[in-house]
C-alpha positions, 0 to 999 in steps of 0.5 A: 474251678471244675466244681463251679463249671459245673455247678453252674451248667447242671443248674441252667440245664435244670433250670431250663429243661429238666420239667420237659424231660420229666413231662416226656419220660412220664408220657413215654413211660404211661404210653410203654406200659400201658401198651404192654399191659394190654399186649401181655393180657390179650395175646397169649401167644409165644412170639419172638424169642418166647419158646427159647427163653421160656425154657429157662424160666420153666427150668428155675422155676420148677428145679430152682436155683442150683448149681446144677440148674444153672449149668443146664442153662441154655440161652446165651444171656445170663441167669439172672434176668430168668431167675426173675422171671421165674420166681413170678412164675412159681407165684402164678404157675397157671399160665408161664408164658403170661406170668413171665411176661408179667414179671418182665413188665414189673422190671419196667415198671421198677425202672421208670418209677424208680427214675421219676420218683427217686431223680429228684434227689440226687445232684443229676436229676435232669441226666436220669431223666434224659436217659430214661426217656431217650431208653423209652423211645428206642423202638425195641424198649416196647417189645422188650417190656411185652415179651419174654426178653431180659432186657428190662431186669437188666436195664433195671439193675443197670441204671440202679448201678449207675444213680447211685456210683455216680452219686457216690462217687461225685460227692465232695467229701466222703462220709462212711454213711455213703459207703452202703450207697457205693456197695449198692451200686457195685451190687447192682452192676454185677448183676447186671452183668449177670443178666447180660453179659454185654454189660461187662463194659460197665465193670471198667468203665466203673473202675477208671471212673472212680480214678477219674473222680479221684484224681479231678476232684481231689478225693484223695484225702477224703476217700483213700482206696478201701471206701472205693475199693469195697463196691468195685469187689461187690460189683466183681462178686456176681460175675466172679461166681457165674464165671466159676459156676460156667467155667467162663462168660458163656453158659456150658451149653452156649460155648459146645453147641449143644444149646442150639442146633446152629449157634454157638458163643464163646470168648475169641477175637471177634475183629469186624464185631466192635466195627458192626457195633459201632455202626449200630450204635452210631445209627441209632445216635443218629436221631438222638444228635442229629441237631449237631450238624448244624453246629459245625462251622463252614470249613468243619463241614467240608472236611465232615462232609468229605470223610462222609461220602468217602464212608458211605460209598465204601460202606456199600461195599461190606453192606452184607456184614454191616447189616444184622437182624433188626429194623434197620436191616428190614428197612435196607432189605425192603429195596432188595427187588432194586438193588441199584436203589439199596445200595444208594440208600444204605450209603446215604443212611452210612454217610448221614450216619458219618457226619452226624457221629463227626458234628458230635465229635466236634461238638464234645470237644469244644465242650470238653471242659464242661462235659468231661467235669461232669460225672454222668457224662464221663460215665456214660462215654466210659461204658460205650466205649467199653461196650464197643470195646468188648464186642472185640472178645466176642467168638461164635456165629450169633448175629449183633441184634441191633436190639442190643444197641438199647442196652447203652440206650440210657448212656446214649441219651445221657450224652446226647442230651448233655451235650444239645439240651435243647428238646424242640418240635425237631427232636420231639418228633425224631423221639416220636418216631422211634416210640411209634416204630417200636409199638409197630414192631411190638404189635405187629406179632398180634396184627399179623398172627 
């Protein structure tokens, strides 16, 4: 029965959708990586966070991959992600700064590609889309694929992981032809996690999807343990042997303080982080659902309308650690010369925020029994969760960028496009935005040397 539901909902959404949301990812991607080329070609000059991330590259890039060269390491994100870009920069050492920014761009261009060529032959090609090009229109996907950050190499193995788990895990019966694709899949995800370790959250949301596959479509015969057993063991590899190489999760330099002068990051309970992360993550929901409001009945938008005011006008209060680095906070911070003026705006942004995250709650329960028959999307509320969940274990000063936010970027599109299909003139322009915001942030740095 689930099988059919589902069977029958994919379709139409297919049907319907799915050549718009191939058009928009191809538009969003020529618009990215053409405005990064020309970034990468015409400014050589270090911005951001270039100079600290730089310096890993050259390490790897001139000692190579050692044990020794990767306990040196630096930055708080993991090796991987700087492995690749160093190994472009020993092919074209003249210029470290523009060849590691190639290298990045490359991560990009493997990832949009990969999406627009492979999606359309798996079971859920209008979901890769969905997630492709809501991850494109996130304002900081531009300058993450323009400067020396990592996020693109781990996006790539990340969205690899996720198309070939969810396409392994959602055929009905198995066949051992299948299992390369599973072991792929956890291969992938690993190391992602050795990209950024953020994606942590993927490793168990991976592990109760495979549960949850097993249970709801009745794979128990067909699959058994060992077949789903071996990718989950592949994904745990990699981050097993960082974790035996750091001695833990943050590099050897991250967790004494010897990496930077003022930032330190280590393994505690972190209590008021996954409340951070949550506010972020449901912020930049916001643009992405916002069509849910209008779907609540008259009573549900009393009561929404009620917890909202009441979170917006306590939000004021914890205003100074609710906002982090980012474009948000730039925003808020613009008004600081009028503080009255702020704070009211902060609330209102907190109390929008609040509705539009309890109209998409409403909404995913109504329509629980076709969304949670529906792999792609079982997976991505997984890994939110997860990903929110984790920031619980997170110690040490540095600040949740709101630029991490773009990291569930794909899972979030996934669920917002699952549940409100429909791509209007409203959500085209809410997608506009965010894509123009992002190659302003990007440009900015050449604008305004």
């Amino acid at each position: 029965m689930a099988d059919s539901t589902l069977e029958r909902s994919s379709t139409y959404v297919c049907q319907a959708w799915i050549r718009k949301y191939y058009r928009l990812a191809v538009v969003l991607f020529a618009l990215n990586m053409t405005s990064a080329l020309l970034f990468i070609v015409f400014v050589n000059h270090m911005y951001y966070d270039d100079q600290y991330n730089l310096s890993d590259v050259h390490r790897y890039a001139s000692e190579g991959i050692s044990a020794d060269s990767i306990k040196a390491h630096i930055n708080p994100a993991g090796p991987t992600g700087f492995v690749w870009m160093a190994a472009v920069v020993r092919l074209f050492p003249k210029n470290e700064l523009r060849s590691a920014r190639a290298a990045i761009l490359i991560s990009w261009l493997l990832l949009g590609a990969g999406i627009l060529i492979g999606a359309r032959y798996t079971r859920f090609a209008s979901f890769w889309y969905a997630a492709l090009f809501v991850t494109l229109a996130f304002p900081h996907a531009v300058t993450a694929a323009a400067l020396v950050l990592t996020e693109g190499p781990a996006l790539l193995l990340a969205i690899l992981g996720t198309v070939l788990w969810v396409e392994f895990l959602s055929q009905p019966t198995f066949s051992i032809n299948q299992e390369p694709l599973g072991i792929a899949g956890g291969f992938s995800f690993g190391f992602a996690v050795t990209c950024r370790q953020y994606y942590l959250a993927i490793l168990p949301a991976a592990a109760l999807f495979a549960l949850h596959q097993w249970r709801q479509r009745s794979l128990r015969a067909s699959f058994g343990v060992l077949p789903t057993l071996l990718p989950i063991l592949a994904a745990i590899l990699p981050v097993g042997l960082l974790v035996f190489s750091w001695k833990g999760l943050s590099s050897p330099g991250m967790v004494s303080g010897s990496s930077y002068q003022n930032w330190t990051a280590t393994v505690g309970v972190n209590f008021h982080r996954p409340i951070v992360t949550c506010f972020y993550v449901a912020v930049y929901s916001l643009p992405l659902t916002f069509p849910a409001v209008l779907r609540l009945r008259f009573p549900q938008r009393w009561r929404a309308l009620l917890i909202a005011a009441i979170g917006g006008s306590g939000a004021i209060h914890f205003m100074s650690t609710l906002l982090q680095p980012g474009p948000f906070n730039s925003m808020v911070g613009s008004l600081r010369e009028v503080p009255r003026v702020q704070s009211l705006f902060f609330g209102l942004i907190v109390s929008a925020t609040i509705y539009n995250f309890v109209a998409v709650i409403v909404l995913l329960w109504e329509q629980r029994t076709i969304q949670f028959s529906c792999p792609p999307v079982v997976f991505s509320i997984l890994v939110i969760v997860f990903f929110v969940a984790e920031q619980l274990g997170v110690q040490g000063n540095i600040p949740f960028y709101d630029r991490y936010v773009i990291q569930v970027a794909p899972f979030l599109g996934i669920i917002a496009f699952a549940l409100l299909p429909q791509l209007d003139f409203t959500r085209l322009l809410a997608l506009g935005a965010m894509s123009v915001l992002g190659h302003s942030m990007l440009w900015r740095y050449a604008l305004g040397r």
